[in-house]
N, C-alpha and C positions, 0 to 999 in steps of 0.2 A: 504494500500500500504506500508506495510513494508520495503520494498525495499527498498524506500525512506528514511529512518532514516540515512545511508550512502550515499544521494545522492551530487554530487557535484555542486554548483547552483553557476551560471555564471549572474552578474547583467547586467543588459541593457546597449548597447553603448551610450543611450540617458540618460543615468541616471546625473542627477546635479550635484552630489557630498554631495547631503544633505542627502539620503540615499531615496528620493521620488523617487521611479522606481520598475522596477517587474522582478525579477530572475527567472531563467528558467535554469531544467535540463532534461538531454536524456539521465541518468544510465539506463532506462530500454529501451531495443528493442525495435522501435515501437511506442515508448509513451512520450511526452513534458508534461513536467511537470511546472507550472507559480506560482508564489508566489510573495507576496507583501512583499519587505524587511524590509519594516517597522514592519512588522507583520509574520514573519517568519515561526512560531507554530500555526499560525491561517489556515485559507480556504486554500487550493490549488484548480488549474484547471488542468486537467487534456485531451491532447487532442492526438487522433493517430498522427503520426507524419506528414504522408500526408495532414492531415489536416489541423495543424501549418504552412506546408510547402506552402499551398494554402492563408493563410489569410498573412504571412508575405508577400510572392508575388504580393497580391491584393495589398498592402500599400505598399511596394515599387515602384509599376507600377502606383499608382496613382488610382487605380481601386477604391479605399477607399479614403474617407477623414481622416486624421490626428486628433486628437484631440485637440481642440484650432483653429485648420483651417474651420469649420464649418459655418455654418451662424449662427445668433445670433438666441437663440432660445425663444417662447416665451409659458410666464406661465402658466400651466394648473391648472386652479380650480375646484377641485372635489369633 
């Protein structure tokens, strides 16, 4: 994704200020793009936009749990 070497990444409303959160850009038509600002040059995600547009809606609406809002989870030994 070339494209992205100019892209412009907007960090999260929920971000701390300690730089723990996840940027996301929409330079290309179409396509969200998510990166961990900690780590900028590492992995991206990469998702159609309707798609992005369906999971932010879930988590707004409540459809989803939050993370941290969860039930306590318990250990899996394998």
């Amino acid at each position: 994704m070339h494209e992205l070497i100019h892209a412009e990444w907007c960090k999260s409303s929920y971000s701390d200020g300690e730089g723990d959160c996840i940027e996301a850009s929409n330079d290309i038509p179409g396509l969200v793009s998510i990166r961990d600002s900690k780590y900028p040059y590492s992995s991206r995600m990469h998702f159609p936009t309707p798609t992005w547009r369906a999971f932010t809606h879930a988590l707004r609406s409540g459809a989803l749990t939050r993370p941290g809002a969860e039930a306590s989870l318990t250990p899996v030994r394998g």
